[in-house]
C-alpha positions as CSV (number, residue, x, y, z in Angstrom):
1,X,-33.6,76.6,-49.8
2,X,-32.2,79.2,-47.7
3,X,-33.1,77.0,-44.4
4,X,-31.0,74.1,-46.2
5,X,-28.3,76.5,-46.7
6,X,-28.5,77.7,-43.0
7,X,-28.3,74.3,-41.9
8,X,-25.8,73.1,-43.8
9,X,-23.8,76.4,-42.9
10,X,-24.2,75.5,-38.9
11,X,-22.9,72.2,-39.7
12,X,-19.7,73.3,-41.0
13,X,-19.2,76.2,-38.0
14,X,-20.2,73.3,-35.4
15,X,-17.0,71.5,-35.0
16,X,-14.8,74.9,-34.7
17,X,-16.6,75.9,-31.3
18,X,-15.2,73.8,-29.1
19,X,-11.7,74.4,-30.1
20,X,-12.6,78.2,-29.1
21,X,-11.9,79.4,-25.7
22,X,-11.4,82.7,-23.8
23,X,-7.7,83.3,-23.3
24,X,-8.8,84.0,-19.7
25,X,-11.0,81.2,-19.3
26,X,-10.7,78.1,-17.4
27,X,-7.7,75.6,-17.9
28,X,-7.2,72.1,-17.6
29,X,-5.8,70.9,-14.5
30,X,-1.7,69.4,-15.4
31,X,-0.8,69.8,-11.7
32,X,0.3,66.4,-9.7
33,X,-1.1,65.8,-6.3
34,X,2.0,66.4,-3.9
35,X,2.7,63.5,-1.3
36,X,5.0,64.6,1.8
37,X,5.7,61.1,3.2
38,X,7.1,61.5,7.1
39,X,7.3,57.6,8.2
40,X,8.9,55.2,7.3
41,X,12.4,56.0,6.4
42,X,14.6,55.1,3.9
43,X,16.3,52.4,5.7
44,X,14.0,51.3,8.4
45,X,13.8,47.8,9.1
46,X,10.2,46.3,10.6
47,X,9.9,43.1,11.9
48,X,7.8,40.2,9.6
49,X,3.9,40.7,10.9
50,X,4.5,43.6,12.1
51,X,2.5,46.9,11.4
52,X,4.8,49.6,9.4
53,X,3.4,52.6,9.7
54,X,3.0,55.1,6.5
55,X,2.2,58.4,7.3
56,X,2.1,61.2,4.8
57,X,0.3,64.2,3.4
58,X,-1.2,64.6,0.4
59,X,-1.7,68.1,-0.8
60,X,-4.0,68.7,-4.3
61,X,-5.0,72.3,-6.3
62,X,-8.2,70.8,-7.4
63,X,-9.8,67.5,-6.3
64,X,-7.9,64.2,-5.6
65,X,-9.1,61.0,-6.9
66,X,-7.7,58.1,-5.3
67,X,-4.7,57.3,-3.5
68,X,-2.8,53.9,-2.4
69,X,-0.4,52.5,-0.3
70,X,1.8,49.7,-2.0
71,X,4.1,47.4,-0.2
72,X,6.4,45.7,-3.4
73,X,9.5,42.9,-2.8
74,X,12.5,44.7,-4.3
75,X,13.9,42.5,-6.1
76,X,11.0,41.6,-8.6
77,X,8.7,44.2,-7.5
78,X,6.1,41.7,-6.8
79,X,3.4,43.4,-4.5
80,X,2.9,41.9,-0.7
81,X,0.3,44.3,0.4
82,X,-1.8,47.3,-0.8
83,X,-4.4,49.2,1.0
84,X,-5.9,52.3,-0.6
85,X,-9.2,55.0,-1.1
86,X,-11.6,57.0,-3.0
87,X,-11.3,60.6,-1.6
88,X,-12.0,64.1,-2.9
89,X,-10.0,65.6,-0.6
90,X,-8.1,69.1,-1.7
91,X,-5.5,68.3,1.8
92,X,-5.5,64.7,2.9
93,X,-3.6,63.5,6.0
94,X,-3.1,59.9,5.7
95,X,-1.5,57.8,9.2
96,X,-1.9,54.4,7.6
97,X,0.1,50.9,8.8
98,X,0.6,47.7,6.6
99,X,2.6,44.7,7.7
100,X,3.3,41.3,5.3
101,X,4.7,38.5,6.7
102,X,8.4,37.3,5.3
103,X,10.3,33.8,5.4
104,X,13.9,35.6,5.0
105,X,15.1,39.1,5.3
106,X,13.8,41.0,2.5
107,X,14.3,44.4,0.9
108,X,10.8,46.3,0.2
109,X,9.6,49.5,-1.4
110,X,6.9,51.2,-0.1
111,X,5.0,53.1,-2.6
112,X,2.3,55.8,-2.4
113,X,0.1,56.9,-5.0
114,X,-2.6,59.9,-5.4
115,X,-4.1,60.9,-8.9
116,X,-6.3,63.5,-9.2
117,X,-9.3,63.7,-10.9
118,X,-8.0,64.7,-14.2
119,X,-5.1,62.0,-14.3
120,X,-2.4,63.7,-12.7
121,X,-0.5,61.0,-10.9
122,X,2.2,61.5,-8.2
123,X,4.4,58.6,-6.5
124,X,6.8,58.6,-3.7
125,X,8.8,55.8,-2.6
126,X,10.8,54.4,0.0
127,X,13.1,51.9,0.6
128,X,12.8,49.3,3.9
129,X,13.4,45.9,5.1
130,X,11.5,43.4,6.7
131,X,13.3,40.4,8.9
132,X,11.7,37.3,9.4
């Protein structure tokens, strides 16, 4: 009886432990990865076909994830190109080029993503154009 009681007692306790932590103990990881993106520049025009180079840093307090390079028509965001890896990298320097071919002049965004591993997503941007 008393081992029934025991158990039934350990039961109940169970689900409050992991709700328990030391105030000085570890925390989750909220922090973004940072991206300092040096080329391109807002503005920069690239010829169709040719390579546009995306260089940038990314910078992360615990582990990165993944990170990707995005190249998205403005107007409709629909995506041209994309390139991308697996890394766990705490400092990554990235010097990366994408090129997509174009039939008209065309107004681009080149996007760059890193997440770490805990979900923490960080994008920067830029706006280009591409003539045909």
């Amino acid at each position: 009886m008393k081992q029934n009681i025991f158990g039934i007692a350990l039961l109940a306790v169970l689900p409050l432990l992991p709700a328990c932590q030391k105030e000085n103990g570890p925390q989750e990881d909220t922090e973004a990865p940072v991206i300092s993106l040096s080329s391109p520049s807002t503005g920069a025009v690239y010829a169709s076909g040719d390579p546009i180079p995306v260089v940038f840093r990314i910078t992360e307090n615990d582990e990165l994830h993944t990170w990707d390079i995005e190249l998205r028509r403005a107007s409709d965001q629909s995506l041209l190109t994309s390139t991308g890896e697996h890394d766990h990298a705490t400092v990554l320097d990235i010097n990366a080029n994408i090129s997509a071919s174009v039939g008209e002049p065309t107004n681009c965004l080149v996007r760059i993503i890193a997440e770490d591993h805990n979900g923490n997503t960080a994008e920067r941007e830029v706006a280009i154009r591409i003539d045909p």
